[in-house]
N, CA and C of each residue as an Amber inpcrd file, in Angstrom:
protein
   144
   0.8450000  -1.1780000   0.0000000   0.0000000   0.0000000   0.0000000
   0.8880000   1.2380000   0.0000000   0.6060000   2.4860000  -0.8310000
   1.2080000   3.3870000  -1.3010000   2.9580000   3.0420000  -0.9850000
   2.8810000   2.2920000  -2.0870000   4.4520000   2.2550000  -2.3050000
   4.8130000   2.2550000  -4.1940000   5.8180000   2.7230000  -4.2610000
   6.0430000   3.1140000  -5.5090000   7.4680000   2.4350000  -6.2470000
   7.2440000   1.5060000  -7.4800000   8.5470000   0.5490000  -7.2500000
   9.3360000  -0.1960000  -6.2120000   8.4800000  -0.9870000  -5.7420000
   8.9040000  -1.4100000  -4.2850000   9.9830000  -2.9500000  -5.0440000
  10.7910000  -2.7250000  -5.3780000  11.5850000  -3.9490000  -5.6010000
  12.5670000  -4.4660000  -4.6870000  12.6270000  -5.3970000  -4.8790000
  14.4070000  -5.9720000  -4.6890000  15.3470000  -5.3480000  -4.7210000
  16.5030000  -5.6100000  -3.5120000  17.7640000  -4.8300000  -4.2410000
  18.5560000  -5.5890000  -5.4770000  18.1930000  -6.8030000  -5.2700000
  18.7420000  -7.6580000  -6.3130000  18.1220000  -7.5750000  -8.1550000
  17.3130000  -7.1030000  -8.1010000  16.3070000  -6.7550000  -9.1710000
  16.8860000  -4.8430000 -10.0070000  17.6220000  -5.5090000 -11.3470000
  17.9510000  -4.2900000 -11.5140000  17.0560000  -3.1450000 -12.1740000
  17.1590000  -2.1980000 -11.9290000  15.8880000  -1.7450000 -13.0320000
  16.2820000  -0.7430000 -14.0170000  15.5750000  -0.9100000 -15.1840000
  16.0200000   0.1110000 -16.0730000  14.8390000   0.9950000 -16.7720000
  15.5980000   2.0240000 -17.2720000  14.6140000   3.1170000 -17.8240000
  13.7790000   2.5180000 -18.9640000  13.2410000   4.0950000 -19.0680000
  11.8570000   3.5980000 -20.5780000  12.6160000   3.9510000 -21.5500000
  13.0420000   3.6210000 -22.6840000  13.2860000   3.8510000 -24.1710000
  14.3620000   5.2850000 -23.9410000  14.0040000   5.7590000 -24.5330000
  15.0360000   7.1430000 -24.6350000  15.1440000   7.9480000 -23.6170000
  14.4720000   7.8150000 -22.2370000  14.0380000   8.8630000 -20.9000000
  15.6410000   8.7660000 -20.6230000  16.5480000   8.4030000 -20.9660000
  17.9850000   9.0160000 -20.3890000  18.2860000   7.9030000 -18.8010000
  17.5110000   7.5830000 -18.2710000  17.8850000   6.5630000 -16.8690000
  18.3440000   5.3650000 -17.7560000  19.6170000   5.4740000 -16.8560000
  20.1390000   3.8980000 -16.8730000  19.7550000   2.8480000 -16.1550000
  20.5350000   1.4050000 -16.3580000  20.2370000   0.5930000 -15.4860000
  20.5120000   0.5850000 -13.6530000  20.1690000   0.7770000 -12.9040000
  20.4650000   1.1350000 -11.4450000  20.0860000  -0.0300000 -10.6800000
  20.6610000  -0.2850000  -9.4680000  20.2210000  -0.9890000  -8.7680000
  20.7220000  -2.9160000  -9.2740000  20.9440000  -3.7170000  -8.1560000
  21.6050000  -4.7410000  -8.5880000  23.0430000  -4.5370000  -8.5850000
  24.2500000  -5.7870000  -8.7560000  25.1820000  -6.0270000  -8.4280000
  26.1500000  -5.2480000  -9.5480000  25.1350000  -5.1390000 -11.1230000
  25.9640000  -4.3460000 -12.3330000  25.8160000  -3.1300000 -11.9500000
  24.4550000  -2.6440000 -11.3690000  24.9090000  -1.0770000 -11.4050000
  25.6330000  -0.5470000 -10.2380000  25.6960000  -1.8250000  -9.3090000
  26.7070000  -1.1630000  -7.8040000  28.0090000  -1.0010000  -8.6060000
  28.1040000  -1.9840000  -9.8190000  29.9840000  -1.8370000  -9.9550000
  30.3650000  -0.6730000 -10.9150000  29.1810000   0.0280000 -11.4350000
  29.3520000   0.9570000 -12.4030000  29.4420000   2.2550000 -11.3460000
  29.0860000   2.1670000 -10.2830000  30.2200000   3.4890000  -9.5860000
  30.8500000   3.2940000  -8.6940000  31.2250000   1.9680000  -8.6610000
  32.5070000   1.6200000  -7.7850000  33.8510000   1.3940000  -8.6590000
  35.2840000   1.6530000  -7.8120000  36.4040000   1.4110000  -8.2070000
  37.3750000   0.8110000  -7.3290000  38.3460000  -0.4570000  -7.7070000
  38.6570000  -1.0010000  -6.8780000  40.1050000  -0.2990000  -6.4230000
  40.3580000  -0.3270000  -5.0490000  41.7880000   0.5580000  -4.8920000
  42.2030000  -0.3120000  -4.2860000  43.7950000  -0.1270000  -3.7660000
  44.6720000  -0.8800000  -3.1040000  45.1580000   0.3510000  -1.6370000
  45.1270000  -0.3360000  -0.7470000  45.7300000  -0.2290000   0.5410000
  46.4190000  -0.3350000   1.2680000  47.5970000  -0.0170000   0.9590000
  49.2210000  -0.6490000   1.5470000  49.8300000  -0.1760000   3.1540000
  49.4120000  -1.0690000   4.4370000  49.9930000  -0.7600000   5.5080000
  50.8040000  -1.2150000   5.9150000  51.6600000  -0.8860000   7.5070000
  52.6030000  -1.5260000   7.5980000  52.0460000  -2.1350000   8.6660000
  52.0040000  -3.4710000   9.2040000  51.8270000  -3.9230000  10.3440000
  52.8640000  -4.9170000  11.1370000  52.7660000  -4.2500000  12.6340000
  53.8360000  -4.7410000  13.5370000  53.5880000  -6.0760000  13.8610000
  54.5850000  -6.9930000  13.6550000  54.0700000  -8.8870000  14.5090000
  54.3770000  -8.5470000  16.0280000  53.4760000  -8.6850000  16.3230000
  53.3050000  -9.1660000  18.0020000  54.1400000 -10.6940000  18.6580000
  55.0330000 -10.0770000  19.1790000  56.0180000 -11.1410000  19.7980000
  54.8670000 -11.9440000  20.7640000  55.2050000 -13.0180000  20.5770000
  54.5000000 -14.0180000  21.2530000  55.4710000 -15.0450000  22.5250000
């Protein structure tokens, strides 16, 4: 009841024909604004 596109997050959704929205939502459009980086620390070993 009054809900509007109530989907899944797993469920991707895409626009109408030429309206300019892309596909959003789902695991393809999480990776279309993610980027993977690297993290280089130094860590101390704990004498045991």
């Amino acid at each position: 009841v009054n809900t509007y596109n109530a989907l899944s997050n797993q469920v991707p959704f895409g626009g109408f024909k030429t309206s300019g929205h892309g596909r959003e939502c789902g695991e393809y459009g999480l990776e279309a604004y993610t980027e993977v980086k690297s993290v280089i620390m130094k860590v101390h070993e704990k004498n045991s």
